[in-house]
C-alpha positions as CSV (number, residue, x, y, z in Angstrom):
1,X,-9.4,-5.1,-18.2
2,X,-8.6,-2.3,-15.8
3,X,-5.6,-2.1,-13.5
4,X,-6.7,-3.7,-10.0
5,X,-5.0,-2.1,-7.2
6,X,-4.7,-4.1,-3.8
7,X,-3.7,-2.3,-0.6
8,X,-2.1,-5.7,1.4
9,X,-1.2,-4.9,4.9
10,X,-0.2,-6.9,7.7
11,X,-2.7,-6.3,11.3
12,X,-6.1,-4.5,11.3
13,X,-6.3,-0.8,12.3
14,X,-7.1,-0.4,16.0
15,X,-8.4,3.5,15.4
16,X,-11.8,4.1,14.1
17,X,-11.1,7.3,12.5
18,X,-8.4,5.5,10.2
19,X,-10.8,2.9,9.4
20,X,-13.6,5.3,8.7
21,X,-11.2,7.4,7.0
22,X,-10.2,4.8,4.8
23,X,-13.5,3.6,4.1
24,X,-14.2,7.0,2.7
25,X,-11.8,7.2,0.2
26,X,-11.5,3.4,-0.8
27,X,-15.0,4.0,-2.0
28,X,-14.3,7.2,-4.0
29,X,-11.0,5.1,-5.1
30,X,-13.3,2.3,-6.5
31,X,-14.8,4.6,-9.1
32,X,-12.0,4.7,-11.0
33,X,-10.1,1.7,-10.2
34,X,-10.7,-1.7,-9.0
35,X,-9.5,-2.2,-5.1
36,X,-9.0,-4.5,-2.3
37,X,-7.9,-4.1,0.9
38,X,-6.8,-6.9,2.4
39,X,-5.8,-7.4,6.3
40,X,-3.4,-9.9,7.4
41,X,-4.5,-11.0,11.1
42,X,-1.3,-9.5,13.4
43,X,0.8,-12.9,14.1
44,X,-0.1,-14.3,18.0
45,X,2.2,-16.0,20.6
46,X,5.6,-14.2,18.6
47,X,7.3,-12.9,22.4
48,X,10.0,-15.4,22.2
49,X,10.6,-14.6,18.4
50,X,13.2,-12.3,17.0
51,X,12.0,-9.1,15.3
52,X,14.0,-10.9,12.2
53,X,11.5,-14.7,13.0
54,X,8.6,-12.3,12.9
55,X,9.6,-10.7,9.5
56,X,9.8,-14.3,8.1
57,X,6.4,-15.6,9.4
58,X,4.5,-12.0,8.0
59,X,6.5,-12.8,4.8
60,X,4.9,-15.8,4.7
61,X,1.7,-14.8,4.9
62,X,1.9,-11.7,2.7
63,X,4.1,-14.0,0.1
64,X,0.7,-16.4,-0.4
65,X,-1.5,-13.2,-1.2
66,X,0.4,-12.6,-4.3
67,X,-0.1,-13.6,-7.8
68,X,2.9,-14.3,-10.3
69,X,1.9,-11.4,-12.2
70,X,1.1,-9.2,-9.5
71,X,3.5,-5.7,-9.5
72,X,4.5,-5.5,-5.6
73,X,5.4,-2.2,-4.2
74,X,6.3,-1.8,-0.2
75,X,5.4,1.1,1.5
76,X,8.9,1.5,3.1
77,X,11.0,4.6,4.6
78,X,13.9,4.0,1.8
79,X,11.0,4.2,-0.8
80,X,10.8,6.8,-3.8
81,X,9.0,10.3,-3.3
82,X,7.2,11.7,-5.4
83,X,4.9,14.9,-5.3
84,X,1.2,14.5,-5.4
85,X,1.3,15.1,-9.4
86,X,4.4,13.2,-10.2
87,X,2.8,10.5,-8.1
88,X,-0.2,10.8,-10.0
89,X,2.0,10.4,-13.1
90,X,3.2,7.0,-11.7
91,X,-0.4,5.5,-11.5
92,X,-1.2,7.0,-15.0
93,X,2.0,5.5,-16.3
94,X,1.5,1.9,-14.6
95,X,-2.4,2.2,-16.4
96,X,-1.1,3.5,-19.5
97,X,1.5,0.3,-20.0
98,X,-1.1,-2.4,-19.1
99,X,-0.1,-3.2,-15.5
100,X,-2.7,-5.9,-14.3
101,X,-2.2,-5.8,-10.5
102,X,-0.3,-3.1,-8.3
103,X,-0.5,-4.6,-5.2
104,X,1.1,-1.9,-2.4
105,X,2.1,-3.4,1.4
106,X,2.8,-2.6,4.7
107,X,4.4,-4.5,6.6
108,X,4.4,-5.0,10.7
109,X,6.4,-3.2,13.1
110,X,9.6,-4.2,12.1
111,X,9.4,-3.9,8.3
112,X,10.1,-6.9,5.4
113,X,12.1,-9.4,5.3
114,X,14.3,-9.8,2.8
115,X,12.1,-12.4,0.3
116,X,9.6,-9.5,0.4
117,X,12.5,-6.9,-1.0
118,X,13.6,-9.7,-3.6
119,X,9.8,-9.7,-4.5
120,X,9.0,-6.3,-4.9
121,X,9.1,-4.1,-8.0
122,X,10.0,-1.1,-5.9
123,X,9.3,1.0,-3.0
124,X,7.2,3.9,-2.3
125,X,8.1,6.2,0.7
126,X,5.1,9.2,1.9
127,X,6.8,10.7,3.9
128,X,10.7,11.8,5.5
129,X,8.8,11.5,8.7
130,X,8.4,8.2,10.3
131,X,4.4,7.4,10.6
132,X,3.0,4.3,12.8
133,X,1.7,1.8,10.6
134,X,-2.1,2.8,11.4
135,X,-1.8,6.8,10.4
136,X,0.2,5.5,7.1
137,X,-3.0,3.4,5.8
138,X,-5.0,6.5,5.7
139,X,-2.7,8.6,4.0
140,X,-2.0,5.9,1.1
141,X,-5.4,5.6,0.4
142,X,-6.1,9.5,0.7
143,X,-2.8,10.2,-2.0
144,X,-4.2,6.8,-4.3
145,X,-7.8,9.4,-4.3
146,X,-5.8,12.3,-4.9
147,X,-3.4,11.0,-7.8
148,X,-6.9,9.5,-9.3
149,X,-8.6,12.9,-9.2
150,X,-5.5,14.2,-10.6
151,X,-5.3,11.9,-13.6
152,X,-8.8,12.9,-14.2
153,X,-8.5,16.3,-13.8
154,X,-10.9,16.5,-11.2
155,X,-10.9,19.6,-8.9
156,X,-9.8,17.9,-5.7
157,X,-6.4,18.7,-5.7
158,X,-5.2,22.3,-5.8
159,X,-1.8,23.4,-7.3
């Protein structure tokens, strides 16, 4: 069976051209991979909660979307880098070993908690730069396309 990647995030995106743009490529992603995006509603009534209350209760919610055997992965600022090819390397490396179910997250505006570190495999980092939680969505599922096209040879990246 195929590695199934799952792109797990925590509120929907409220710009169409992420969306769109992410519509775009999950569907090119699909041809080589199985994926799912799933969308955790944004948490309601949290303005007398403490960023560290809110962290918990998204924890909670992201923490009964996995599976035992899922590999976890957060997209967070203290994450590895990689290069688009060395990247690519990493997705060829989790197929190559029999990896099940890479399932990447963001979380809301104030990051994990601490179960969700415990939980994770490791972490993934796009950028030096600091992106809002929207604009990173579209990016991840561009450089998931891109490392795909890569591991294929396929002439969408240029190097």
């Amino acid at each position: 069976m195929p590695m199934k990647v799952t792109f797990l995030m925590v509120g929907k995106s409220s710009f169409p051209f992420v969306r769109e743009g992410m519509e775009m490529y999950e569907k090119r992603i699909s041809r080589y991979l199985s994926y799912e995006r799933i969308e955790i509603p944004d948490l309601s009534g949290t303005s007398s909660f403490t960023r560290e209350q809110v962290k918990e209760r998204e924890a909670d919610l992201i923490l009964k979307k996995l599976k035992k055997t899922d590999e976890v992965i957060l997209l967070d600022e203290r994450g590895s880098r990689y290069t688009s090819v060395k990247w690519a390397a990493f997705i060829e490396q989790k197929i190559n070993t029999g990896c099940k179910s890479l399932v990447f997250i963001i979380g809301g505006a104030y990051g994990f908690s601490g179960r969700l570190y415990e939980r994770a495999s490791s972490r993934l980092s796009l950028s030096d730069m600091t992106f809002s939680h929207q604009i990173i969505r579209l990016f991840f599922t561009e450089q998931l396309y891109r490392a795909m096209t890569i591991i294929k040879g396929e002439p969408y990246h240029n190097e």
